[in-house]
C-alpha positions in Angstrom: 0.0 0.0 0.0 1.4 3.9 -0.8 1.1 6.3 1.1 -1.5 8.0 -1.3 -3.6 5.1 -0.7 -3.3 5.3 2.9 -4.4 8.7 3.1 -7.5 7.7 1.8 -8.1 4.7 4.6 -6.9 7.2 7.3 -10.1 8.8 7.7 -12.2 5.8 8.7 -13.8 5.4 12.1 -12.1 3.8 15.1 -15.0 3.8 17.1 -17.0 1.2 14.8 -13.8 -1.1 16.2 -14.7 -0.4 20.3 -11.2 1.2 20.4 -11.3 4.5 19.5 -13.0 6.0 22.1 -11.2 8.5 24.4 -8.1 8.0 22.6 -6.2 10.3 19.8 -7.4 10.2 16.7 -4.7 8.0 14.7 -3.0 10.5 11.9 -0.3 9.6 9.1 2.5 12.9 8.9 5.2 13.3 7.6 7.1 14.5 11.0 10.1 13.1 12.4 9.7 10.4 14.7 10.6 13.1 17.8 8.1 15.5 16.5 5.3 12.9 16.8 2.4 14.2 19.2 -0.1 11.2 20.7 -1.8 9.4 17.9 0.5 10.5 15.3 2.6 8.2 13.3 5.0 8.3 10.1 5.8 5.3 7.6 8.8 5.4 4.6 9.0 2.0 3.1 10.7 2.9 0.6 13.8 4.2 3.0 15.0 1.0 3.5 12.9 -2.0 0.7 14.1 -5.5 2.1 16.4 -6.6 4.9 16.0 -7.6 8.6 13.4 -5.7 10.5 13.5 -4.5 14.4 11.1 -2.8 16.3 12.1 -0.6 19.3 9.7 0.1 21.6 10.5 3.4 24.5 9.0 3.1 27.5 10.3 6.9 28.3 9.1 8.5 24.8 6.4 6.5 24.5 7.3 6.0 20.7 7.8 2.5 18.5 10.1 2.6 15.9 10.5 0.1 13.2 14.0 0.0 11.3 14.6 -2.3 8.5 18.5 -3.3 7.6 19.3 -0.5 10.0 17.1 2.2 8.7 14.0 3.8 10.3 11.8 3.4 8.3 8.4 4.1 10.9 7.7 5.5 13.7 4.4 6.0 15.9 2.8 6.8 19.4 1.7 4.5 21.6 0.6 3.7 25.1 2.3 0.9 27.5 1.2 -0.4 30.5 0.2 1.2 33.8 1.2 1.5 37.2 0.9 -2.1 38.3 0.2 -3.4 35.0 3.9 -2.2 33.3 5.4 -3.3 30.4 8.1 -5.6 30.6 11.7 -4.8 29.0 13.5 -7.0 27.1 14.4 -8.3 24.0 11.6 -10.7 22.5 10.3 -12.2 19.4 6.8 -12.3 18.1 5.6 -15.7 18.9 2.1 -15.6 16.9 0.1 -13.2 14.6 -3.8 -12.9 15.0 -5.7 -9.8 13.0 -8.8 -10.6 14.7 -7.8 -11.3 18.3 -10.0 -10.7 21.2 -8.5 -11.0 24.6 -9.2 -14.1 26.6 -8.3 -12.0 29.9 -10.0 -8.7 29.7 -14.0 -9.2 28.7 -13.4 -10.1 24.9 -11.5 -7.3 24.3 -10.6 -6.3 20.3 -7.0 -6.0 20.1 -6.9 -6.4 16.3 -3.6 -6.8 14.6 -2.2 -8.4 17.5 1.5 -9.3 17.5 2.5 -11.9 20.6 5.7 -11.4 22.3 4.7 -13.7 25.2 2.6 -16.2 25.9 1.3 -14.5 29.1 -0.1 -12.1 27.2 2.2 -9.2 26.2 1.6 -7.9 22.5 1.8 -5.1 19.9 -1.8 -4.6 19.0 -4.6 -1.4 18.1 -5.8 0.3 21.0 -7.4 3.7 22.7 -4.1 6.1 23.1 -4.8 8.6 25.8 -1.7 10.5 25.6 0.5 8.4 28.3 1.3 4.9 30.0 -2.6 3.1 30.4 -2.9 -0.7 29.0 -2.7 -3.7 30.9 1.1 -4.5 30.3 0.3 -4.6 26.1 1.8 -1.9 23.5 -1.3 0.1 22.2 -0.7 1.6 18.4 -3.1 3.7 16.4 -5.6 1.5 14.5 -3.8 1.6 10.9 -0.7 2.4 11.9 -1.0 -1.2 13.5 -2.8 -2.1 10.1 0.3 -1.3 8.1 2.6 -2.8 10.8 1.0 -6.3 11.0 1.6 -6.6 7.2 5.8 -6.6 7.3 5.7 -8.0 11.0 6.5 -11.9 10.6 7.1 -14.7 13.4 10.9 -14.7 15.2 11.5 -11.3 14.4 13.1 -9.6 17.3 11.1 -6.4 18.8 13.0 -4.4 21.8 11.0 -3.0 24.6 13.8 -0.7 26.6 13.3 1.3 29.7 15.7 4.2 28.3 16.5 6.4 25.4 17.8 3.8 22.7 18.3 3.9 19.1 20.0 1.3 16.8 24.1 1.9 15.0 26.1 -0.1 13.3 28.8 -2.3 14.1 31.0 -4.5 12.1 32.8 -7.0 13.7 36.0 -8.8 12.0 35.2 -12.1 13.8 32.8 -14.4 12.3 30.5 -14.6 15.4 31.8 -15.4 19.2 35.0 -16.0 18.2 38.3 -15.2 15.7 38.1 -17.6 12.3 40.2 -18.5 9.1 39.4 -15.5 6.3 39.1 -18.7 4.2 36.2 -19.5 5.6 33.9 -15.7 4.9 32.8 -17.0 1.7 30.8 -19.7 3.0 29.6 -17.7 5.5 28.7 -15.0 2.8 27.1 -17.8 0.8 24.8 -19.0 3.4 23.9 -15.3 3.9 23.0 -15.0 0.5 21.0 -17.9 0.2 19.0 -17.0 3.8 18.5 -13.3 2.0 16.9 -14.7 -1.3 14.8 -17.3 0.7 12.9 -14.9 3.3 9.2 -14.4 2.4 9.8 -17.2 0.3 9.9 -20.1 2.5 7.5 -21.0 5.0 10.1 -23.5 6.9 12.7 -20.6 8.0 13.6 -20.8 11.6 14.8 -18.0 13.6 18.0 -18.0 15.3 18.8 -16.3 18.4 21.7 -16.2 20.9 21.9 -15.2 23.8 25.4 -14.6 26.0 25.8 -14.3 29.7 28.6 -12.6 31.3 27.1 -13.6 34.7 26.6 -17.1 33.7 29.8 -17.7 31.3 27.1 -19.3 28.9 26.1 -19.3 25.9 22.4 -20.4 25.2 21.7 -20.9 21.1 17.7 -21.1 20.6 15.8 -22.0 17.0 12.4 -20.0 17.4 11.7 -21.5 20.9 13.5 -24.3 20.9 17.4 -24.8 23.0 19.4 -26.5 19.7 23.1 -25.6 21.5 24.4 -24.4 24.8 28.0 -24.1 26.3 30.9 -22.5 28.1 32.0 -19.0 26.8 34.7 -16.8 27.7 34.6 -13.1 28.2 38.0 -11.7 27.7 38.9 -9.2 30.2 36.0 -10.4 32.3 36.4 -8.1 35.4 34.9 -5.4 32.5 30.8 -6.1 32.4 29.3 -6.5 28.9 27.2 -3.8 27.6 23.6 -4.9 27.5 22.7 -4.7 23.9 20.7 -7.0 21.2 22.7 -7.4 18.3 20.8 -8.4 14.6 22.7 -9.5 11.6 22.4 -7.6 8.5 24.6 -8.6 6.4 28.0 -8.9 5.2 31.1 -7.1 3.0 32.6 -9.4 0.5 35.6 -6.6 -0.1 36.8 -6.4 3.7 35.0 -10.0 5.0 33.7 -8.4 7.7 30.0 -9.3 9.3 27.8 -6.2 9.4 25.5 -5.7 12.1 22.7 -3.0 13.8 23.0 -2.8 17.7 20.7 -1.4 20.2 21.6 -1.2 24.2 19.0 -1.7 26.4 18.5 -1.0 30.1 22.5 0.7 31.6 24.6 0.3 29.0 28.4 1.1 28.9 30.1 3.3 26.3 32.5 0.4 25.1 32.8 -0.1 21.0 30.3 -2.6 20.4 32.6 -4.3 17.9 35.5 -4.4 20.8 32.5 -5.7 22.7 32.0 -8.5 20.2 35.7 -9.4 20.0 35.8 -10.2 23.3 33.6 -13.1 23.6 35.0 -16.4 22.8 32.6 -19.4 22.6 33.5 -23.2 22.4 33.9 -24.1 19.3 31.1 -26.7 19.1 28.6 -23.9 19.8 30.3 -21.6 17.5 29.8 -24.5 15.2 26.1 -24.3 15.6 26.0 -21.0 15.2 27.6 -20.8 12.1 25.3 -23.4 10.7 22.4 -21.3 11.3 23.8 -17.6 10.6 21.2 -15.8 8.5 19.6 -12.4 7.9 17.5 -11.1 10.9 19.6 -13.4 14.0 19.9 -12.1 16.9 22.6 -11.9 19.7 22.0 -10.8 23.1 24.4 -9.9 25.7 23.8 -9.6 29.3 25.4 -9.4 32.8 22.2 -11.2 34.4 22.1 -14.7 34.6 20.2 -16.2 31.4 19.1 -19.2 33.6 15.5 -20.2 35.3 13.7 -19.4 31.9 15.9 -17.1 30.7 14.7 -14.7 32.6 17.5 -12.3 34.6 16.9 -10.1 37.6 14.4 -6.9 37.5 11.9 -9.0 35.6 13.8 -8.0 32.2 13.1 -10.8 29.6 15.5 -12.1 27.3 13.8 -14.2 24.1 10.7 -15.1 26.1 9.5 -17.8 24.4 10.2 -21.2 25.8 6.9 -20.9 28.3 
């Protein structure tokens, strides 16, 4: 859909819907995402046309922001949870996609365009925007904002929820993943990239990788969607230093220099160390690394974290990493 076309749709009623009642009517503009008053949203496509996508969602700003190999390409308003109903932090991915769900918790509640990011029933749906924090723990977006959203959304990507200011840069890291490697071996790497690039949206059977590393722990967990497929030793070089907390995605890779290329986005306190240093300094088994290699592809996902990634992956401060497995 253009944004021409859009225009048009923009004008419907929310209130046919049950959810646009005492909220802000939802407007497309062509602001900057900081410009964005409540109800407001932006959307360029056409910034950024393929590659992995991430959503960020600011607790603080009260803003989502979608980015697409690296780029922002949207941004909108939007309203998270309320005193004792917050939001949690964390990085997750969306587990299932439902236009038409109704909430089996709250009285049959519409929360169309609903994207899961846990099965206890966190999720990026449509929903009355008041101007500040007011859902049960959910992320409210305006009705076609969500609309436009739910169409480029698809399971395992990963969607940020942070508790601070946080916006995505770029890294790129010499080191194939967790680890230093033979330049001899970048153009299978780059192959398998390639072939993971030309199959997304075109294969129903792609799994999502993601990795998650514990400083606290010395592990390294390696899931596929929801499922464990690795786990191991790793070791943090310099380990008296604490890792940054940040989610890494893989985006791609630089035949002339072999390097990896990847967007990062802290989360929570985060240091001020180069992320690529960062990345150099985390050493995995090689099995693992193995394992990882198998399954590198556009879209996976690191994490790294000082908490400890045990008891469901869940760390201190009730900040989820890849909550999924429950």
């Amino acid at each position: 859909m253009n944004r021409r076309d859009f225009y048009k749709l923009a004008g419907g009623s929310l209130v046919s819907l049950g959810i646009g009642a005492g909220s802000a009517p939802a407007q497309l503009v062509s602001k900057h995402a900081d410009q964005l008053e409540n109800g407001e949203f932006n959307w360029f496509p056409e910034r950024s046309a393929s590659g992995p996508m991430l959503i960020i969602v600011s607790i603080p700003d009260q803003k989502v922001h979608v980015y697409r190999n690296g780029v922002r390409i949207a941004a909108s308003t939007c309203s998270t949870g309320k005193p004792g109903h917050s939001t949690p932090t964390g990085v997750f991915k969306i587990l299932q996609k439902d236009k038409h769900h109704h909430s089996s918790t709250y009285n049959n509640a519409p929360m169309p365009n609903m994207n899961r990011l846990t099965w206890s029933g966190i999720a990026l749906h449509a929903g009355q925007l008041p101007g500040y924090p007011a859902s049960h723990g959910c992320v409210r977006l305006p009705l076609q904002f969500s609309e436009m959203l739910f169409g480029i959304t698809r399971k395992g990507m990963t969607v940020v929820i942070a508790d601070n200011k946080s916006f995505p840069s770029g890294v790129v890291h010499p080191g194939m993943v967790l680890g230093q490697y033979a330049r001899s071996e970048f153009d299978a790497v780059d192959m398998a990239l390639k072939k993971s690039q030309y199959s997304e949206g075109r294969s129903s059977g792609h799994k999502a990788t993601s990795v998650v590393v514990s400083a606290k722990d010395k592990r390294i967990t390696v899931f596929e969607d929801d499922r464990i497929v690795a786990s191991g030793g790793v070791k943090i070089v310099d380990d008296h230093k604490p890792l940054a907390n940040r989610a890494y995605m893989l985006h791609g890779a630089d035949s002339g220099t072999k390097d990896l290329r990847w967007t990062s986005i802290g989360y929570g306190k985060s240091d001020r160390e180069d992320m690529s240093a960062q990345l150099s300094r985390i050493e995995a088994e090689p099995r693992v690394r193995e394992e990882v290699r198998k399954r590198l592809h556009h879209g996976m996902t690191m994490v790294t974290t000082n908490e400890s990634s045990t008891d469901v992956h869940r760390s201190g401060g009730d900040f989820v990493i890849i909550d999924g497995i429950y």
